[in-house]
C-alpha positions as CSV (number, residue, x, y, z in Angstrom):
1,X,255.3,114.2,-13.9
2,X,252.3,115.5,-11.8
3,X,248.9,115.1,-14.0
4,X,245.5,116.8,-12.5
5,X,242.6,114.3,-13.6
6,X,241.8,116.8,-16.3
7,X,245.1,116.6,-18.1
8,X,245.6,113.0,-17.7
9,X,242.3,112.5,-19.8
10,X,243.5,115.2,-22.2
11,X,246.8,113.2,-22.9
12,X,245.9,109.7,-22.7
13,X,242.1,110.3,-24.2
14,X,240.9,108.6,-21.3
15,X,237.4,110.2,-20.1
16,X,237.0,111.7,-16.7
17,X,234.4,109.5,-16.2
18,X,236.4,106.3,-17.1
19,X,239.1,107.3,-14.5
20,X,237.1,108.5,-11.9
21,X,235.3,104.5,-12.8
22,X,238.8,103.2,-12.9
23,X,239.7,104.7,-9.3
24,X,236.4,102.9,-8.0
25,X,237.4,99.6,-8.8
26,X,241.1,100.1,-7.8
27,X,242.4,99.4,-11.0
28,X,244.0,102.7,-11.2
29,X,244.5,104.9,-8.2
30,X,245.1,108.7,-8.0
31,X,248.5,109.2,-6.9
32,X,247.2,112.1,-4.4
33,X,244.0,113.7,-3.9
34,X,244.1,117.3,-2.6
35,X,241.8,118.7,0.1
36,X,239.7,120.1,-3.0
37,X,239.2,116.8,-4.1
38,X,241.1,117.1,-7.3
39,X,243.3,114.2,-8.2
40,X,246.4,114.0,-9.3
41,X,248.7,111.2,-11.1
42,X,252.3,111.0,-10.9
43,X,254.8,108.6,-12.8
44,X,253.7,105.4,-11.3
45,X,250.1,105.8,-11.9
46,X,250.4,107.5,-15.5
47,X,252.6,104.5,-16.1
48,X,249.9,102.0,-15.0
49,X,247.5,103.9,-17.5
50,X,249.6,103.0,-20.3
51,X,249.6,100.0,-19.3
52,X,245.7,99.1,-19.1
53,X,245.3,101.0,-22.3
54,X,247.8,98.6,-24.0
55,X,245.3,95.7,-22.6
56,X,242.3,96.9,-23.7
57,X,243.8,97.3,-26.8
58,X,244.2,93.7,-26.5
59,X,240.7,93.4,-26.0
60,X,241.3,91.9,-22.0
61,X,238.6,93.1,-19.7
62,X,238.8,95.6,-17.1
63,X,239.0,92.8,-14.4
64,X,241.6,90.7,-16.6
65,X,243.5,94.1,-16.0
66,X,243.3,94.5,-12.3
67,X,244.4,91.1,-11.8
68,X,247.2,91.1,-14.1
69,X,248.5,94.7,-12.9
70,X,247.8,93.6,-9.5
71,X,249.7,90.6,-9.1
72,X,252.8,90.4,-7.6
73,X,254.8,88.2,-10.3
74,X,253.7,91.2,-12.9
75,X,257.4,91.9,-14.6
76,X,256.9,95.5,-17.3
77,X,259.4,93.8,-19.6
78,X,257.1,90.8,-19.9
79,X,254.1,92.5,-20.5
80,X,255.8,94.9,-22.9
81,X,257.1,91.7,-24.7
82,X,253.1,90.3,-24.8
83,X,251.7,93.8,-25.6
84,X,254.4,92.9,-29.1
85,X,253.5,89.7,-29.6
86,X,249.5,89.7,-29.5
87,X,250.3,93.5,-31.5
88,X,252.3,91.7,-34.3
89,X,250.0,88.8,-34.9
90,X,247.0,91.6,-34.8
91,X,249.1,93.2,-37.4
92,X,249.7,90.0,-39.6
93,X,245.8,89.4,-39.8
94,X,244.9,93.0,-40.8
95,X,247.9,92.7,-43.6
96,X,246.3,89.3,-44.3
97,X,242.6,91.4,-44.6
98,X,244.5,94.1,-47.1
99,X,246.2,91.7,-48.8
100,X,242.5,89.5,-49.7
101,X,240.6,92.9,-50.1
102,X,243.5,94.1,-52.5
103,X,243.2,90.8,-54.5
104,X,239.5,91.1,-54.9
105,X,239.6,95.0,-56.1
106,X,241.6,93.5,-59.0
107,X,238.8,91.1,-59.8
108,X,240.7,87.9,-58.6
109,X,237.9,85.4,-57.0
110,X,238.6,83.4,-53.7
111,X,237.3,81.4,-51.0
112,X,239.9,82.6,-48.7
113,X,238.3,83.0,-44.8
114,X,241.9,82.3,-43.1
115,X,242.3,85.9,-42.9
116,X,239.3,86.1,-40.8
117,X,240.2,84.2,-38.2
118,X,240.8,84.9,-34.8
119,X,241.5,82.2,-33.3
120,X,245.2,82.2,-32.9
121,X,244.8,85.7,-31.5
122,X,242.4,85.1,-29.0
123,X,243.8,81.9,-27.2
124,X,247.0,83.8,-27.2
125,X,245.3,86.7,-25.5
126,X,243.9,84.0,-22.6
127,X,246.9,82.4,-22.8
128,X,248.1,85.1,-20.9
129,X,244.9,86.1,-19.3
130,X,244.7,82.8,-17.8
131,X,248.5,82.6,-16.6
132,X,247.8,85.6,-14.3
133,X,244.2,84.1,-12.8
134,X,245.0,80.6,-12.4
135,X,248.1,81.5,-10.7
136,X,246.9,84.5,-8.1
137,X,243.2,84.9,-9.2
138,X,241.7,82.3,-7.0
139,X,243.6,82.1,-4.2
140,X,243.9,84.1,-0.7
141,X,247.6,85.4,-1.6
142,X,246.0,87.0,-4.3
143,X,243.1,88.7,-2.7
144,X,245.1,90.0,0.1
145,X,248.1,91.3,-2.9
146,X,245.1,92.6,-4.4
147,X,243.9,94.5,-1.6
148,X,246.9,95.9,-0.1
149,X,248.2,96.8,-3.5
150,X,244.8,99.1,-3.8
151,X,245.9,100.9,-0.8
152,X,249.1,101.7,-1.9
153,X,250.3,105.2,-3.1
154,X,253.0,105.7,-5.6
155,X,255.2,106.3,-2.7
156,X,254.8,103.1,-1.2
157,X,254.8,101.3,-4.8
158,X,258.4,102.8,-5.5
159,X,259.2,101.5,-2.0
160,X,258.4,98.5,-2.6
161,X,260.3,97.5,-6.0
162,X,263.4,100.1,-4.5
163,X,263.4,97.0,-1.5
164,X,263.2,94.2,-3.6
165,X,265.6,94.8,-5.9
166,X,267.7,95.7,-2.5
167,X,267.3,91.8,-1.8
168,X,267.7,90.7,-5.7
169,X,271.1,92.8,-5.7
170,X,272.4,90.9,-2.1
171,X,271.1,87.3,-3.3
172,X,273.7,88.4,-6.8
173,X,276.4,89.4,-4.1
174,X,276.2,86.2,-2.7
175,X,276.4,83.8,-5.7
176,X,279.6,82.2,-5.4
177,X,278.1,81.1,-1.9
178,X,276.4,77.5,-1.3
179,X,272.9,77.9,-0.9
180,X,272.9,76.5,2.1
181,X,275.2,79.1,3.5
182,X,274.3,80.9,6.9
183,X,273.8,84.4,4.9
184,X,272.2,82.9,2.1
185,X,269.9,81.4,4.2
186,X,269.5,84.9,6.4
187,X,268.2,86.7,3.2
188,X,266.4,83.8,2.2
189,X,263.6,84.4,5.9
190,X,264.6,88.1,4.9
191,X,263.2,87.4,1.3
192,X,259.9,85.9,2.8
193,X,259.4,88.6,5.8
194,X,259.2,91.2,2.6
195,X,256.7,89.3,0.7
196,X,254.5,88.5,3.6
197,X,254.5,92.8,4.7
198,X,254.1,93.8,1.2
199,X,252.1,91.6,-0.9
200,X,250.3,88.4,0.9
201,X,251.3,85.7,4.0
202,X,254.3,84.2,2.4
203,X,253.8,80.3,3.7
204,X,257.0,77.9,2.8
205,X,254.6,76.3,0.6
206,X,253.8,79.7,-1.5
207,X,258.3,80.4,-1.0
208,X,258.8,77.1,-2.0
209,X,256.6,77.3,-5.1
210,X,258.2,80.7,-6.0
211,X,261.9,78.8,-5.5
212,X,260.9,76.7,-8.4
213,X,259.2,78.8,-10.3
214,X,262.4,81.3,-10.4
215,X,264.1,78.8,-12.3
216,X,261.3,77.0,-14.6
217,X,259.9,80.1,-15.8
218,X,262.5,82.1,-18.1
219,X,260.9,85.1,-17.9
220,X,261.8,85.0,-14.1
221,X,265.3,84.1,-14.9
222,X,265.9,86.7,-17.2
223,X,264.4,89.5,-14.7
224,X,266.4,87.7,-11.7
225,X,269.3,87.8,-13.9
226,X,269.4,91.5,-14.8
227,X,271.4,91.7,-11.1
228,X,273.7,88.8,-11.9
229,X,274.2,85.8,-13.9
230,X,273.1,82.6,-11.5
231,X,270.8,84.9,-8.9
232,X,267.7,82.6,-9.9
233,X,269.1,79.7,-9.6
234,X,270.8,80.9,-6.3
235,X,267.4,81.8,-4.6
236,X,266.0,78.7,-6.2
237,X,268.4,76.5,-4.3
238,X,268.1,78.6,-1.1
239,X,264.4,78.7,-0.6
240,X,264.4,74.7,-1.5
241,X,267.2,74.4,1.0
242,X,265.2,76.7,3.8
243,X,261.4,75.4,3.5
244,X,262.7,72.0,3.5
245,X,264.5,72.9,7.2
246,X,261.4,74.2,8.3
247,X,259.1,71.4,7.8
């Protein structure tokens, strides 16, 4: 799909003025902009739209966004998995809302103010804003992940995740091997060299705190997973195994 700026705003019932607002913070890039000066989305950037208006539904800010989009642990399935869970207890409260309203029409008096509250929704919603800043918000890998990823096209995007999964699909290959094994280890310097050239400087300190969290964090393991049962634990092993050799 090829959207002008025109009929992105038509479909999505985003303003012009939003995205042209959106493109000058980075948070969401044209995918192309032609010598007239017309922009243009394709299927990265119409996707990354969907996404920011499925956190602002949520209420996040626009800078909650950019940092969430923008950071290289972001997994689709795990947003899409948060985007149902804050959505469902959203929906519970409004039923909640109809329910009391409902009651009342029919001349029944209460006291109730539980369906009023907010409170579960909104530490939920930091919950997960807070996850993505405390994590990469603060620190220099972020800033630098943050500012190459605004210079990235589409193009280089889809490069990107095509050459990761690359490494994800020859760390599953390689499963029955010890972790300590000399091709193991190979993809292991490979594994860092990427994340280094595309997202931030990948110290052993940062690989070794992505070893672990590969294998603490289920939502990693079930991503890792998708190219093989035992790829998390795997890498895991390996990176432990190769930053403690380099110390």
């Amino acid at each position: 799909m090829n959207l002008s700026i025109g009929a992105l705003s038509k479909r999505s019932g985003v303003s012009v003025r939003a995205l042209h607002h959106y493109d000058q913070i980075g948070l969401l890039r044209p995918s192309k902009v032609a010598a007239s000066g017309y922009r243009y989305y394709e299927d990265d950037a119409i996707e990354r739209l969907w996404q920011i208006l499925f956190y602002r539904e949520l209420d996040f800010s626009l800078e909650d966004i950019k940092e969430i989009l923008s950071s290289p642990s972001f997994d689709r399935m795990r947003a899409l998995s948060e985007h149902r869970t804050l959505l469902m207890q959203k929906r519970d409260r409004l039923d909640r809302l109809i329910s009391l309203v409902s009651n009342a029409m029919k001349g029944e008096q209460t006291m109730e103010f539980k369906p009023f509250d907010t409170s579960e929704i909104d530490a939920l919603r930091e919950q997960y804003a807070e996850e993505a800043k405390t994590r990469w918000g603060e620190t220099s890998a972020y800033r630098e992940s943050a500012s190459k990823a605004a210079k990235q096209t589409s193009a280089d995007r889809a490069r990107i995740e095509k050459q990761s999964g690359e490494i994800f699909s020859q760390f599953a290959a390689l499963v029955d091997k010890s972790p300590d094994d000399e091709l193991v280890q190979a993809l292991v310097s490979r594994w860092q060299a990427f994340i280094t050239e595309s997202y931030y400087e990948c110290t052993n300190e940062i690989l070794a705190g992505l070893g672990q969290m590969y294998v603490a964090d289920e939502r990693f393991q079930k991503n890792l997973g998708r190219y093989g049962a035992g790829t998390a634990k795997l890498m895991s092993d390996a990176i432990a195994i190769y930053c403690k050799k380099q110390n």
